[in-house]
BANUGU-158900 format. One record per residue (C-alpha): residue number from 1; residue in one letter; x, y, z. Coordinates in steps of 0.02 Angstrom, whole numbers. Example, Ala and Ser with C-alpha at 12.3 -4.5 7.8 and 13.67 -1.06 7.14 Angstrom:
BEGIN
+-----+--------+--------+--------+--------+
: num : residu :      x :      y :      z :
+-----+--------+--------+--------+--------+
:   1 :      A :    615 :   -225 :    390 :
:   2 :      S :    684 :    -53 :    357 :
+-----+--------+--------+--------+--------+
END
This chain:
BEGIN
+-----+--------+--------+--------+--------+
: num : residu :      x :      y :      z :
+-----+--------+--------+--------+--------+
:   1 :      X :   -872 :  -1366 :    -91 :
:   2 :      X :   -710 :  -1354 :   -190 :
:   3 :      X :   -624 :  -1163 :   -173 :
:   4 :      X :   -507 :  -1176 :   -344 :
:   5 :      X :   -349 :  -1049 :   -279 :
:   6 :      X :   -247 :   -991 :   -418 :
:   7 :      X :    -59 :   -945 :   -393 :
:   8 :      X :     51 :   -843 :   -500 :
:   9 :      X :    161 :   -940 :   -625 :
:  10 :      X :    306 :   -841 :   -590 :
:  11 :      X :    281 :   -869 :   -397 :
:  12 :      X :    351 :  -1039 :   -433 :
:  13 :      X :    511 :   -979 :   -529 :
:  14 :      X :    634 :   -957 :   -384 :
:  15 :      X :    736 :   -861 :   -512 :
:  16 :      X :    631 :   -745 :   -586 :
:  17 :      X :    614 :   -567 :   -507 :
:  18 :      X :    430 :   -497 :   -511 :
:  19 :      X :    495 :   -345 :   -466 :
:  20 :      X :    589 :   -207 :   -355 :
:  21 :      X :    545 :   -213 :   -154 :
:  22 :      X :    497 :    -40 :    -55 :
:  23 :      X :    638 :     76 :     18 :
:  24 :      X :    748 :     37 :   -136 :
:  25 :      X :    912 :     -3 :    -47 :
:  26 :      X :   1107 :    -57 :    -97 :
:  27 :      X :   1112 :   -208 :    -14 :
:  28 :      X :   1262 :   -328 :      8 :
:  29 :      X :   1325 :   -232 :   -177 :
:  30 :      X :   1188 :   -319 :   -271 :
:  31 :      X :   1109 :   -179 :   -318 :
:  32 :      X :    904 :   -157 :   -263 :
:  33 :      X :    819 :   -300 :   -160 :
:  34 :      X :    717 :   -384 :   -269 :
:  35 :      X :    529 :   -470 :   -215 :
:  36 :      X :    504 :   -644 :   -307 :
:  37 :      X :    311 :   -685 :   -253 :
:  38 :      X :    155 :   -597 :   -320 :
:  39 :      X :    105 :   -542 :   -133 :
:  40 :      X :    277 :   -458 :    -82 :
:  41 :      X :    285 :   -352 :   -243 :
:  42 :      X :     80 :   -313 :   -211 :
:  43 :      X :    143 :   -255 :    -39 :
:  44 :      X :    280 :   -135 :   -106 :
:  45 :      X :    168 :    -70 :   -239 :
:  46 :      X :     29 :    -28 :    -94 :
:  47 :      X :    176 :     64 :     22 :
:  48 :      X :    198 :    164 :   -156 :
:  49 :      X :     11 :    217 :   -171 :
:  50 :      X :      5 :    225 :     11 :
:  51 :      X :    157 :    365 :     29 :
:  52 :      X :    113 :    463 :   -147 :
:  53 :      X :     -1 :    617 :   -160 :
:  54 :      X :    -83 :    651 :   -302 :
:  55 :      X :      6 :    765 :   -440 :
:  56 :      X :    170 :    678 :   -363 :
:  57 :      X :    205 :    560 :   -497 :
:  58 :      X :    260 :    638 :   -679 :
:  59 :      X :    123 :    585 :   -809 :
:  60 :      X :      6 :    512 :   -678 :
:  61 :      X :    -66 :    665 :   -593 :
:  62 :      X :   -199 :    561 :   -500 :
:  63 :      X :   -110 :    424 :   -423 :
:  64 :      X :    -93 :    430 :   -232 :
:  65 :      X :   -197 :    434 :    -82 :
:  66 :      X :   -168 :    613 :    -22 :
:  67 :      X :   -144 :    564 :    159 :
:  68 :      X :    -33 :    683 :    188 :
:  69 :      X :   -131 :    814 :    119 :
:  70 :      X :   -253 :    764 :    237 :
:  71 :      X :   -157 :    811 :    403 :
:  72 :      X :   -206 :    977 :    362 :
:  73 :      X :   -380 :    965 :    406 :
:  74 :      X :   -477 :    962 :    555 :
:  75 :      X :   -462 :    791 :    630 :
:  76 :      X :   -624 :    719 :    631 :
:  77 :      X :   -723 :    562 :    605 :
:  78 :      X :   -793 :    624 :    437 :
:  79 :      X :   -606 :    672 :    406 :
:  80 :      X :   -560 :    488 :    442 :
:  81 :      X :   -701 :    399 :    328 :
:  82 :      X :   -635 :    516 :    208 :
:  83 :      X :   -484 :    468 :    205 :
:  84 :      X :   -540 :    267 :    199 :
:  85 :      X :   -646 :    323 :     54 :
:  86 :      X :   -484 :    402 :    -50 :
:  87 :      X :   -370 :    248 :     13 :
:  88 :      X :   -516 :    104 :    -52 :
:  89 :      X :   -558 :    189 :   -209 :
:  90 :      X :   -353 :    237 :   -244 :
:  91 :      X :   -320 :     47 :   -228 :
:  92 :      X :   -492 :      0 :   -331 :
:  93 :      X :   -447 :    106 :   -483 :
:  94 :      X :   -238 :     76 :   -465 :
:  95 :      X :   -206 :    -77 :   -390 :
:  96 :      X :   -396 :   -178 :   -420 :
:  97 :      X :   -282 :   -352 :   -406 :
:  98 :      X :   -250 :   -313 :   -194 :
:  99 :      X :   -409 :   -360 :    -90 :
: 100 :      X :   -399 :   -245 :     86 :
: 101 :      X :   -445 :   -360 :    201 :
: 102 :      X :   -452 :   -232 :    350 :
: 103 :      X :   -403 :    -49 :    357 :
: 104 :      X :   -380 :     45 :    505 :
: 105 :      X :   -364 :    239 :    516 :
: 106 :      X :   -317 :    288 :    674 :
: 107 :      X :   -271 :    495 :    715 :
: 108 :      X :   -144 :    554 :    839 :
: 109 :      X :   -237 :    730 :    901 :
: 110 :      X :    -89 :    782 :    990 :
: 111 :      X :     54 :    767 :    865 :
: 112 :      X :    -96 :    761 :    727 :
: 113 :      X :    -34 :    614 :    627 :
: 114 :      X :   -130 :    486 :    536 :
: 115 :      X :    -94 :    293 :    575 :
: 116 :      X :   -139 :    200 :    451 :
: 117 :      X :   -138 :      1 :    473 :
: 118 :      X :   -175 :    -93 :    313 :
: 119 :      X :   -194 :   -302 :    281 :
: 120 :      X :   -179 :   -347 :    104 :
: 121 :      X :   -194 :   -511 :      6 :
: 122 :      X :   -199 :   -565 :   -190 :
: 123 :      X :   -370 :   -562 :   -259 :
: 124 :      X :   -373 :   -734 :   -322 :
: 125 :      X :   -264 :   -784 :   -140 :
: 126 :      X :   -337 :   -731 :    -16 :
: 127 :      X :   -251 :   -856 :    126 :
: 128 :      X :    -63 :   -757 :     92 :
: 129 :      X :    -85 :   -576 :    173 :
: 130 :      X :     44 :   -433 :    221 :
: 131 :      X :     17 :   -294 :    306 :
: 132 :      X :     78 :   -112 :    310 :
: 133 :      X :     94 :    -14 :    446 :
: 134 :      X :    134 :    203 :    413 :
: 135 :      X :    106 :    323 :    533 :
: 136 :      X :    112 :    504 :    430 :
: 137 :      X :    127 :    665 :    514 :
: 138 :      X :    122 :    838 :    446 :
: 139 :      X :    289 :    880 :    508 :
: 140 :      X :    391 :    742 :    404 :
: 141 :      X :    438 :    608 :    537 :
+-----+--------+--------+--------+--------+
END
């Protein structure tokens, strides 16, 4: 059986920014790093959902994942699936183009932090992944 994989057009200009890449950075005076494939600019728009609580951004009051808002709970399992719950629907509703391949939620009791370990891909490519790895704690490190 024939899998038909579809790339992105502009994935195949080598001079075309698709967008800007995730911390936004001065490098070598150029201004921001830029991402030129589909899957590296997917990736910096996941860190962005990822690190954003809800009521965060200015005229999108329910964009985020409110992990950090999370930390001040009770650390539990139902806590956890919780928390997968708000990150899977988050990335249904904003981003429905990124397939999660595998997400991992993983609590640190004793400094009570969240590590979160996430493996994207394209929807239509789903041989290219990236992954993300945050660790979010209630104290800001």
């Amino acid at each position: 059986m024939a899998v038909e994989i579809q790339i992105n057009p502009l994935d195949l200009e080598f001079d075309i920014a698709i967008g800007l890449d995730l911390p936004m950075n001065v490098r070598n005076g150029s201004g921001f790093k830029l991402n030129y494939f589909s899957i590296d600019q997917a990736l910096a728009n996941a860190k962005n959902l990822l690190l954003t609580d809800k009521g965060e951004r200015v005229m999108l009051p329910e964009f985020g994942c409110d992990i950090k808002k999370s930390l001040f709970e009770n650390i539990t399992n139902d806590m956890i699936s919780k928390l997968d719950r708000q990150i899977r629907s988050a990335f249904a509703y904003w981003l429905p183009y990124i397939f999660i391949t595998n997400l991992t939620i993983t609590p640190n009791q004793d400094r009570n932090a969240v590590r979160v370990e996430l493996t994207i891909s394209l929807d239509q490519n789903g041989f290219d992944t990236r992954s993300i790895t945050l660790v979010v704690t209630n104290n800001g490190q």
